[in-house]
DRENSE-863554 format. One record per residue (C-alpha): residue in one letter; x, y, z. Coordinates in steps of 0.001 Angstrom, whole numbers, plus 500000, padded with zeros to 6 digits. Layout:
aXYZ;...
***
This chain:
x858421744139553287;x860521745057550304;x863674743918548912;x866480743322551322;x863448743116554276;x861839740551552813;x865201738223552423;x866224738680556071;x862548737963557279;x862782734755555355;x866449734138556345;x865094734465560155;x862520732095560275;x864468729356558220;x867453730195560316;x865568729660563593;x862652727371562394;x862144724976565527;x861788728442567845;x859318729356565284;x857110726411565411;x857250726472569575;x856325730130569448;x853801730086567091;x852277726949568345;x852324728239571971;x850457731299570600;x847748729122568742;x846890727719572515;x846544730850573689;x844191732056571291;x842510729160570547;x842036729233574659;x839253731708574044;x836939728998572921;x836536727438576001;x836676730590577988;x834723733065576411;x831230732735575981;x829098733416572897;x825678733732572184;x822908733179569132;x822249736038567113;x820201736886564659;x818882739448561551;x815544740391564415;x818340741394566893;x819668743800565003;x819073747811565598;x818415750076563028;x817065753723564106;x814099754640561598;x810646755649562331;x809146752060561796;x810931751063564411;x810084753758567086;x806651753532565999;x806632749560566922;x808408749934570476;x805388752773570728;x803196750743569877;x804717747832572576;x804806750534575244;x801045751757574813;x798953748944573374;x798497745090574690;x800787743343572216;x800162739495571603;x803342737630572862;x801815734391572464;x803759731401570131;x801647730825567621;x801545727117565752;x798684726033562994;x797493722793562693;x796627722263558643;x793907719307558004;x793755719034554011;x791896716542552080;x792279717426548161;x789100716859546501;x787214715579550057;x785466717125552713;x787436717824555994;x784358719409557702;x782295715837558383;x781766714652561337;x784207712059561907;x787232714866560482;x786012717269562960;x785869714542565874;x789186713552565216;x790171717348565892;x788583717184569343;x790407714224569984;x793363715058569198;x793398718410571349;x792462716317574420;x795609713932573574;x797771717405573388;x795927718372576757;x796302715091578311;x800490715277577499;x801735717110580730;x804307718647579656;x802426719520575896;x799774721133578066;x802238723503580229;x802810725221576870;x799799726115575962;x798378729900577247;x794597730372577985;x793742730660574455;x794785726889573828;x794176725016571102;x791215726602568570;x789460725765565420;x786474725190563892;x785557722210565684;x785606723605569051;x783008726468567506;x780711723255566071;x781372721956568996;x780067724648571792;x777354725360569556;x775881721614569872;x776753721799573730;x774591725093573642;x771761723243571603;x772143720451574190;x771921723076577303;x769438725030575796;x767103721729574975;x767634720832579386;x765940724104580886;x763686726641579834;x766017729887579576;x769099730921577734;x772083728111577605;x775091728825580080;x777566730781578016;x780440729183580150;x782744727724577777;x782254723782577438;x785065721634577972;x786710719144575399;x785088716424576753;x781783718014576719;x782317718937573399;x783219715868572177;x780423713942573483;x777789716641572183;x779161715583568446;x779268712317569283;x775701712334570023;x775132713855566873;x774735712553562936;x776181713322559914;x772958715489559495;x773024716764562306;x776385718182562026;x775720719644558891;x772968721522560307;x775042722975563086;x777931723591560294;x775093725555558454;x774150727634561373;x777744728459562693;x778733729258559074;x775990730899557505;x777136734588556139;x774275736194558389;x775123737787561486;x772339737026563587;x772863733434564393;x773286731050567296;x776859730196566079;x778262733655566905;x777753732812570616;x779548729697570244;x782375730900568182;x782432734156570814;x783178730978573703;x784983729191572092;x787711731948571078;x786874731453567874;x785718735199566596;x784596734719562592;x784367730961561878;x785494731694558216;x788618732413559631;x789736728676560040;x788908728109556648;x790648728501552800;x790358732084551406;x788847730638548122;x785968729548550796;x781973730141549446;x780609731652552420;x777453729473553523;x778968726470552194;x779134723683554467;x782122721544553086;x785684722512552354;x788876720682551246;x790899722335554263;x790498723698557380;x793056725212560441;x793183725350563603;x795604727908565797;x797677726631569040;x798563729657571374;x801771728765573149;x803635730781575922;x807132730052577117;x809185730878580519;x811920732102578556;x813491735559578535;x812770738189576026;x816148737392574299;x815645733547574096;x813658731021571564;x810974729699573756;x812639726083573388;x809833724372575399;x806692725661572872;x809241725294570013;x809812721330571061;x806475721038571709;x805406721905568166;x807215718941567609;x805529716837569684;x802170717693568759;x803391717489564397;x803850713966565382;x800813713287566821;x799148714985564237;x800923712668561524;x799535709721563232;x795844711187563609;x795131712187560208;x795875711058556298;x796842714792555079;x797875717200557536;x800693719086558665;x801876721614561961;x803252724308560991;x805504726981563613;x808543728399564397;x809633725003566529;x808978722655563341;x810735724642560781;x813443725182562971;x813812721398563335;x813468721227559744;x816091723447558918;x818734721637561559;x817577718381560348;x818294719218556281;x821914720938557366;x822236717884559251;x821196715361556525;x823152717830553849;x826475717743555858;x826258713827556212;x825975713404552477;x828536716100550972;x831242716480553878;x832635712988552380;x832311714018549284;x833913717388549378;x836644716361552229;x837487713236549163;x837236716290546784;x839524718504548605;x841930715579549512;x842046714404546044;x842530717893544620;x845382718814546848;x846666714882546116;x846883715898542567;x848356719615543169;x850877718259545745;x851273714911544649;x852843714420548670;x851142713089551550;x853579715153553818;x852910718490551667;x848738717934552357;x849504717071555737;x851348720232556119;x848424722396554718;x846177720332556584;x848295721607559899;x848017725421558744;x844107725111557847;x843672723595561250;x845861726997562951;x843445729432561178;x840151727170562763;x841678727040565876;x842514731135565776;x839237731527564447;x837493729665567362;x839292731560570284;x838838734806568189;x835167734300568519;x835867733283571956;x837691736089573608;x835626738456572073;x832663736919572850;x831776737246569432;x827473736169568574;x827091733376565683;x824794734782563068;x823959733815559609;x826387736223558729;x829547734844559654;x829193731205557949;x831662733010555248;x834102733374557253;x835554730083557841;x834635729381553598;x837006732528552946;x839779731245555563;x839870728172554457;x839936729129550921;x843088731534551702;x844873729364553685;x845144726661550552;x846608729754548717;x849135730656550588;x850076727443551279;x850117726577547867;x852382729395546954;x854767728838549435;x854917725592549118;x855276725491544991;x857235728692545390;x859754726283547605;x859386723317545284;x860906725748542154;x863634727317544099;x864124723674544658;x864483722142541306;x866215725353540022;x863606726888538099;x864355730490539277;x866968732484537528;x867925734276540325;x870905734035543361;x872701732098541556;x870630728981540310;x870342728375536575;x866785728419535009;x867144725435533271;x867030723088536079;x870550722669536192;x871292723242539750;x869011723506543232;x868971724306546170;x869144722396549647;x865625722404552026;x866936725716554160;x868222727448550909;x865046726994549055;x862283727883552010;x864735731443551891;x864067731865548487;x860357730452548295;x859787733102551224;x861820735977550350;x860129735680547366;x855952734962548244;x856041736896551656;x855865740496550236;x852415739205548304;x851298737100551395;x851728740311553372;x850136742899550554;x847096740242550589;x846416739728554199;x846839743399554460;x844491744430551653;x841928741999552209;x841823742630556142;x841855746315556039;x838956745665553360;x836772743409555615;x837567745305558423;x836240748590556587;x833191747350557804;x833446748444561931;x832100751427561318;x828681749530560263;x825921750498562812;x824922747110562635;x826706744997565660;x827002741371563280;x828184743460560416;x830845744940562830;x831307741154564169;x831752739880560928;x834587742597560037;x836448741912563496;x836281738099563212;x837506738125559372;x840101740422559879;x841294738723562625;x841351735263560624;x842973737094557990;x845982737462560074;x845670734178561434;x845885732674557822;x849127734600557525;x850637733280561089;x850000730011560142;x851143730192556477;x854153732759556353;x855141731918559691;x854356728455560828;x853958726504557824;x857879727326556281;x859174726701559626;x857793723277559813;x858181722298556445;x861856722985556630;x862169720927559804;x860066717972558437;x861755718208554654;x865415718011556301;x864085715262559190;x862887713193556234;x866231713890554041;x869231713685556397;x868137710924558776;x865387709005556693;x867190709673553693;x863847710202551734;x864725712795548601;x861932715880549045;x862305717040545743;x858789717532544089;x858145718854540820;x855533722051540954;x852554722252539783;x851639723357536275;x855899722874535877;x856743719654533276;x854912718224530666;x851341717763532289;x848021718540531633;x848529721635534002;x851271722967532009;x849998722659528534;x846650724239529806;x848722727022531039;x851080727179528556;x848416727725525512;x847025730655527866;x850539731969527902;x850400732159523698;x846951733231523815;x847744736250526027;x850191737273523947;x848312737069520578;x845377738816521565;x845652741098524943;x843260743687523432;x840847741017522048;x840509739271525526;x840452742743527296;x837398743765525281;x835991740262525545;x836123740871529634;x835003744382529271;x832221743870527335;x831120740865530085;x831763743081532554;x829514745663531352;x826738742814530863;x827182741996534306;x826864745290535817;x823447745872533848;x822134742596535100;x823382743438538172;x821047746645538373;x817645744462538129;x818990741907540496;x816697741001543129;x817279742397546953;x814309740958548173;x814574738804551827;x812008735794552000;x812399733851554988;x810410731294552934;x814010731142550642;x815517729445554193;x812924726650554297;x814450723155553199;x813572721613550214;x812877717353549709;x815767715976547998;x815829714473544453;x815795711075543937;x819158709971543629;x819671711277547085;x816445709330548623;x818002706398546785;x821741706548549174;x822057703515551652;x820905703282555255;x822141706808557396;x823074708431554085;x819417708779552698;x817916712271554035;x814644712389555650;x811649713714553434;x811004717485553607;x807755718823552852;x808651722495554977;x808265724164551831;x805427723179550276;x803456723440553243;x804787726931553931;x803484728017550357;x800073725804551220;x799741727629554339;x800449731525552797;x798075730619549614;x794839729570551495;x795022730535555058;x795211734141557045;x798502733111559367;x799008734036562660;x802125733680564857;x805597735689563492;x805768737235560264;x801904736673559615;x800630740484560642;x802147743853559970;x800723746903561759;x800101750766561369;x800304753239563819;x797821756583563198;x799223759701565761;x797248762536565211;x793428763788565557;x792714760129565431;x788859761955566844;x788338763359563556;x785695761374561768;x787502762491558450;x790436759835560027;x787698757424560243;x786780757525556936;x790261758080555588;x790880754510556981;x787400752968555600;x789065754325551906;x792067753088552694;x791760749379553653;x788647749459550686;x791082749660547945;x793297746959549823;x790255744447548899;x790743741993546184;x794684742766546278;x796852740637544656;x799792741645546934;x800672739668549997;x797475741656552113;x795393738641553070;x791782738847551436;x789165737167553539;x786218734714552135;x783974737538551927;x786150739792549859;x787472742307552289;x791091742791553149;x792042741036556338;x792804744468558406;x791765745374561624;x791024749105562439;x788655750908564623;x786360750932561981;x786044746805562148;x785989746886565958;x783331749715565998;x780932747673563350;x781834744507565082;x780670746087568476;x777772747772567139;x776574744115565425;x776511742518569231;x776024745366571748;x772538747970571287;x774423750331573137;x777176750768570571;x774792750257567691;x772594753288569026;x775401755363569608;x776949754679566220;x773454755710564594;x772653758723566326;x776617760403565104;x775814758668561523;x774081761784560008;x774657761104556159;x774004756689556250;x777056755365555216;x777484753530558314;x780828755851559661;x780451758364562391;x780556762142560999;x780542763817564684;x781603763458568208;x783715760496567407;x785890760594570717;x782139760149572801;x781339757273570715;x784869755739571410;x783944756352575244;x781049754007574461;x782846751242572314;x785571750941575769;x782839750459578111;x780538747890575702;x784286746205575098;x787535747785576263;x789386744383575303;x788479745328571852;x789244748589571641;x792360749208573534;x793678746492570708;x792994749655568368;x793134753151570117;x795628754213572743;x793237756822575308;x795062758446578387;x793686759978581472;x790306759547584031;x786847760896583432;x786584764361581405;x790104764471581068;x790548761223578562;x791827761921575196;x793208759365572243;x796534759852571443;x797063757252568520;x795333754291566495;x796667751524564859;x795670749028562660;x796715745099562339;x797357743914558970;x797243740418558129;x799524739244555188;x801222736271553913;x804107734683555983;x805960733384552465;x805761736707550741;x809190739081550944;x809335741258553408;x810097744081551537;x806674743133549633;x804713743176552955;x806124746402553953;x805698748148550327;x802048746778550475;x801873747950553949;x802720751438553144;x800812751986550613;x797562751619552917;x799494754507555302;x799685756755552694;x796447756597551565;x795579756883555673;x797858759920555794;x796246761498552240;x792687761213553029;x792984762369557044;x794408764863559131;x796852762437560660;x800318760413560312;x800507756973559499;x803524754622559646;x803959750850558713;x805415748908561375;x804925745525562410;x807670742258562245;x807619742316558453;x808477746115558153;x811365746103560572;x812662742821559528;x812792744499555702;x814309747891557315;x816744745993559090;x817626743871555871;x817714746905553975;x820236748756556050;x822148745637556603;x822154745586551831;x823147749152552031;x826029748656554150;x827291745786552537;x827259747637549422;x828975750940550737;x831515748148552349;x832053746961548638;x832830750403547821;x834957751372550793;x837124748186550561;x837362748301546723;x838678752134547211;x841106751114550435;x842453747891548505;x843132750695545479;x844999753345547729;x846790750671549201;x848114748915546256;x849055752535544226;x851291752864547463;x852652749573547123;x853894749430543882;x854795753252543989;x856845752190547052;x858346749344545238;x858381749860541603;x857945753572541353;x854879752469539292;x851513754952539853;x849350752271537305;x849853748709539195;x847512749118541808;x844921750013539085;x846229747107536923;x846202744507539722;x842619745644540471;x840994745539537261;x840358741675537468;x839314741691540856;x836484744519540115;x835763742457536656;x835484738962538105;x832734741102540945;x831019742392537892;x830581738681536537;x829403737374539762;x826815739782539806;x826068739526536178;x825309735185536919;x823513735939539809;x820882737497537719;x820894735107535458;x820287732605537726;x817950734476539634;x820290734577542927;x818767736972545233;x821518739684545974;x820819740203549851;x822179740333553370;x822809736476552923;x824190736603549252;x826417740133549900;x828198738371552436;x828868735845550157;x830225737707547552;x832992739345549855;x834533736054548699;x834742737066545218;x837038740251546828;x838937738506549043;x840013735629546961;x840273738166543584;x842710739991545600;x844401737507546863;x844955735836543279;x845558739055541530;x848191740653544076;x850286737132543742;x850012737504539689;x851032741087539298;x853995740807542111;x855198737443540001;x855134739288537264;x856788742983537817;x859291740490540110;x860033738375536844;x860206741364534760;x862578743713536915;x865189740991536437;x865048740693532599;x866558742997530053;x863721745345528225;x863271742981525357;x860262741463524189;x862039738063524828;x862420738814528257;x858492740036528470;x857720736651527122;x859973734982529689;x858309736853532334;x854833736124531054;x855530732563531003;x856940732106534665;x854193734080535833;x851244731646534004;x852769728515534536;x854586729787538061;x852142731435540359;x849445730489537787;x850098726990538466;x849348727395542376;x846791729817541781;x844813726482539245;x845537723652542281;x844074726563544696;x841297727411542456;x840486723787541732;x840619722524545444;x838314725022546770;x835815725520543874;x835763721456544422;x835253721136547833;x832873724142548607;x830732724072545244;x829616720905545827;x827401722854548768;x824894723518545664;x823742719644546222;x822327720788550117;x819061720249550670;x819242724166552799;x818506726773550082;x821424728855552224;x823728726297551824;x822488725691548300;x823490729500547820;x826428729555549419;x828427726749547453;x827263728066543909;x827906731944544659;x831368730719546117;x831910728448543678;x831523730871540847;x833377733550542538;x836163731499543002;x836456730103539548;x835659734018538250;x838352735091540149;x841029732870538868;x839993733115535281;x840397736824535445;x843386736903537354;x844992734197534631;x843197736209531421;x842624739793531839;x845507740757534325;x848254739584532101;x846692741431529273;x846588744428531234;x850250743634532268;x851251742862528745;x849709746087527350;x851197748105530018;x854533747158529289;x854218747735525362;x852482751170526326;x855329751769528526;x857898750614526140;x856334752793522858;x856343756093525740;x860219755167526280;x861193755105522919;
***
């Protein structure tokens, strides 16, 4: 829209303003009818697809091996300083599994692993003494049932138990306790014990135990009933023991919903007072913040059916979206609005009215002028900023695509509701309230008098002027610093980052509904990844071998490889005894060989040189490992065929590692045992495993958020060198307007580090704010200003005049739009969810980096392109 186009677009909706609102408003209920029609599901960063070889090896490994799909949950019983292994603490574990087993519906979640820890292994073993002491041969290896258990310790003494704790745990591995651990489910006994643990000890501060849940739900579904059930069975633990805590997908899941929860009820009052009282003071009208109020709710409702019709899936991705909306839509309003309120009280020199105030315009007049003059910005924003975001469709990832189509689309919507709507019902309410109430709607604008606003603005008008090239260097040099802290930011993604954290005391200290609930999530996560090997998601990563997997030089080549992983002070879980917590086929085969003769013989008669490894005829001795134990070994080779025709087409190993570390650690760590797999034998070895695609994934989804940066950066460029070149014949405005924008990014970036912000998938998303809103601010500065200038006469009065209007005009609007939505979304940072934490200090800093550019740096650049321009024209 240029010139003459603009005026007649504004003439035509203040002309026919009540078609307008019906029209728009019918619209809004047909959009906003997608809500309740279309139908959207959860997603999530695991849903995503990325094609990479650490994904095909993991659905190989899905398609050939026996995966474990159970829910896993651990039960943590702690007693700092204490002993939790005494008779009573280990009684109390019993009992509590037969209260979980007793609860109906607790007990339909559990799969035939159930509930398993070192009680039940103390447990069988005394049940085993006990059947043992009643006949004269071996003790039925059936496995005992809770209540046999519980009355074999309860039979027993302290002593007693000790002695039983000292067979089951002693580092030997002839002993009666590996019977009992073998049914009881247990495997190593160590394993439900600290890492730091002294092997042949028989006391410890801590101990776990492992709940194996399955669920009736799809593939594509959270198993709600195990996740509710974790639930369930964190309370009863809570009410069982002194110290001790669940910890599973279900309770950290309620954890998380319960801090948003508790977060929202103690800052949505305070940033909706925040908000109100910040548009209050901009407006200084109760029909003006209605009005915006009105527009804002538009864009939700747009937003809404948007999601709606296209049956668009939430993710943790989109929360920006409404943020950013919101934010725009108290721009434009504010600039129309203000823009109106100066057309108003005669403070534009142009059609007519005198600058000084000395004449005005009626309520239709002025809405012509405030739009004729605003719209061609409005429409160069929306348009920039929504071809930027929707650079993103041709993401491979489906919620980066989602998240381009949904924020374009609200883009739009903002400009519906605020170049459209919002004029055409203020002009209908302002005249209402003027020729029948009789109520005078003249307002004074914002940053326009002798306020606080105006002499803040005004100094920056004197300091632009004074020292362009000092403040232009002063941003530059910032900049710079920003883009080098930028470089070591961290891209890491730690799903322990998500976990809530307890709130400070003040918060604790709020009255009745107000005070949050006390969150220990996060402690107990970092507990739970510094003295346990986890199971259950994001505890395990795994490695698939493809190759002559036969060759005993593989064999070895793994026996090197997981050796050097021992001791590691990476996130690969170190057992009690030293040895990295992998298992291979070399594990299974010595594991075998330690309980079956026939494996053991077989393993020594291929052991030529003593070092324990096979060094011929490995595939025979496999042969003999499936038929001693096929569970076992199918969990570590993949053979095909019948008879003489069987061959092993792949291994794979299973990697324990710590469920708080990064991701990107766990796969790093995890590929560096491949490599040396891949070095040392004639095979190929690839990290896979939860961890490794989840830091793919993230990866991919970081890359294309970046190359989005890029592609919207260069887009918003092209289109703004056409714009002005269109309007002002002017090649150097697009790069002009732009400068702040890609300055204020630089900053952000530049604080993030600083502050140790994590720049990922969550954060990038984020940070689109600091482009939309830059844009958005810089786009209405530069058109004030080239609009103010074109009318004046060359000199450097007239430059001044121009600079002035601009700062104290449109920079007015841009400081009540600035200060209303830093206000109300920064004071996210007091959350008690890190995201939420994240989001209202990244958006809070981009929006106040964005306005102090666009105020500082642009009309420097502004003022030293018209001085260069002039010195070229004389």
């Amino acid at each position: 829209m240029t010139g003459g186009i603009a005026g007649r677009y504004a003439d035509a909706i203040v002309s026919h303003s009540r078609l307008v609102v019906v029209l728009v408003l019918l619209l809004t209920g047909v959009v906003a009818a997608g809500a309740a029609i279309g139908e959207s599901e959860d997603g999530g960063i695991g849903q995503f697809d990325v094609d990479s070889e650490e994904t095909a090896a993991q659905e190989e490994i899905e398609a050939t091996y026996d995966t474990d799909d159970a829910v896993v949950a651990q039960i943590v019983v702690r007693d700092e300083g204490g002993d939790v292994l005494t008779r009573e603490s280990l009684l109390e574990g019993l009992r509590l599994q037969q209260e979980i087993r007793e609860d109906d519906e607790l007990n339909a979640t559990l799969d035939d692993g159930g509930i398993v820890g070192l009680e039940n292994v103390v447990a069988t073993a005394a049940v085993f003494e006990d059947r043992r002491a009643e006949g004269d041969g071996p003790p039925d290896a059936t496995e005992p049932t809770l209540d046999e258990q519980i009355a074999a310790l309860e039979s027993r003494s302290d002593a007693e138990v000790e002695a039983l704790l000292a067979d089951v745990l002693a580092p030997d591995a002839d002993r009666e306790g590996d019977q009992a651990g073998r049914a009881s489910g247990a495997g190593d006994p160590s394993e439900f014990l600290p890492t730091d643990y002294e092997l042949g000890s028989t006391t410890a501060d801590a101990r776990i135990v492992f709940v194996f849940q399955v669920d009736d739900s799809s593939p594509d579904e959270d198993p709600e009933a195990a996740y509710e059930a974790q639930v369930a069975i964190d309370r009863l633990v809570e009410d069982r023991f002194d110290d001790a805590f669940v910890f599973g997908q279900g309770v950290v899941d309620e954890a998380s919903a319960n801090a948003v929860g508790d977060s929202f009820a103690i800052i949505t009052p305070v940033a909706l007072v925040l908000v109100l009282f910040a548009l209050g003071v901009a407006y200084r009208d109760v029909v003006d913040v209605l009005l915006s109020l009105v527009g804002i709710a538009v864009v939700m409702a747009w937003l809404a059916g948007i999601t709606g019709w296209l049956e668009i899936p939430s993710s943790q991705l989109l929360i920006a979206v409404p943020f950013l909306l919101i934010g725009l839509s108290i721009d434009y309003s504010l600039h129309v609005i203000m823009r109106f309120r100066e057309a108003r009280a005669g403070l534009l020199d142009r059609d007519g009215t005198a600058a000084d105030g000395g004449s005005d315009r009626g309520v239709r007049a002025g809405m012509t002028a405030s739009v004729a003059g605003v719209v061609v910005a409005l429409a160069a924003a929306t348009f920039s900023t929504g071809i930027g975001f929707l650079s993103n469709v041709v993401s491979p990832l489906p919620a980066i695509r989602d998240f381009a189509v949904l924020s374009a689309g609200g883009i739009l919507a903002t400009f519906v509701a605020f170049a459209v709507l919002v004029p055409a019902l203020k002009v209908e309410v302002d005249d209402l309230l003027e020729t029948r109430v009789g109520i005078d709607r003249r307002n004074q604008p914002f940053g326009a008098g002798a306020g606080l606003a105006n002499r803040v603005l005004s100094g920056g008008v004197g300091v632009v002027r004074r020292a362009p090239i000092a403040i232009v260097l002063v941003a530059l040099v910032l900049a710079v610093g920003g883009a080098y802290g930028a470089a070591g930011i961290d891209t890491e993604f730690n799903q322990a980052d998500f976990l809530p954290e307890d709130a400070p005391e003040w918060a604790k200290s709020l009255p009745g509904p107000l005070a949050p609930d006390t969150y220990t999530i996060s402690d107990d996560a970092a507990y739970l990844g510094d003295n346990f090997r986890e199971r259950g998601e994001g505890s395990r990563t795994e490695i698939l071998i493809r190759g002559d997997v036969t060759d005993p030089a593989t064999l070895a080549a793994i026996e090197d490889a997981t050796a050097d992983a021992d001791g590691s002070d990476g996130t690969i879980v170190v057992r009690s005894d030293g040895r990295a917590a992998i298992e291979s086929p070399v594990t299974v085969l010595r594991e075998a060989a330690a309980e079956n003769e026939s494996v053991a013989a077989a393993l020594d008669e291929r052991d030529t040189n003593g070092d324990g490894l096979p060094d011929e005829d490995l595939a025979g001795l496999y042969d003999v490992l499936y038929e001693a134990d096929e569970d076992a070994a199918s969990s570590v080779l993949h053979r095909t065929g019948d008879g003489g025709d069987r061959e092993y087409e792949s291994a794979r190993l299973l990697v324990s590692v710590r469920g708080d570390a990064a991701v990107q650690d766990a796969a790093d760590d995890t590929r560096t045992v491949a490599s040396a797999i891949e070095a040392g034998g004639p095979v190929t070895a690839t990290a896979t495993g939860g961890p490794v695609t989840t830091a793919v994934v993230q990866d991919a989804l970081l890359e294309t958020l970046v190359q989005a940066f890029a592609v919207t950066l260069v887009v918003i460029f092209a289109f703004l060198t056409v714009l002005y070149w269109v309007r002002y014949r002017s090649l150097s405005l697009g790069a002009v307007t732009l400068a702040p924008v890609v300055a204020a990014l630089a900053w952000l970036l530049g604080t993030m580090a600083l502050l140790d912000l994590p720049f990922n998938s969550e954060t990038a998303v984020i940070t689109s704010l600091a482009i939309g809103l830059g844009v958005d601010y810089s786009i209405h500065v530069g058109e004030r200003f080239v609009d103010e200038r074109r009318g004046a006469d060359g000199t450097s009065e007239s430059l001044d005049s121009a600079l002035a209007a601009t700062v104290t005009g449109t920079g007015g609007a841009l400081f009540g739009s600035a200060l209303t939505t830093a206000a109300g979304f920064g004071v996210l940072a007091l959350a008690l969810a890190p995201p939420l934490q994240r989001f209202g200090l990244v958006t809070g800093l981009s929006i106040v980096f964005a306005f102090v550019s666009c105020l500082t740096v642009l009309p420097c650049l502004l003022v030293l392109r018209e001085r260069l321009l002039g010195r070229i024209a004389t």
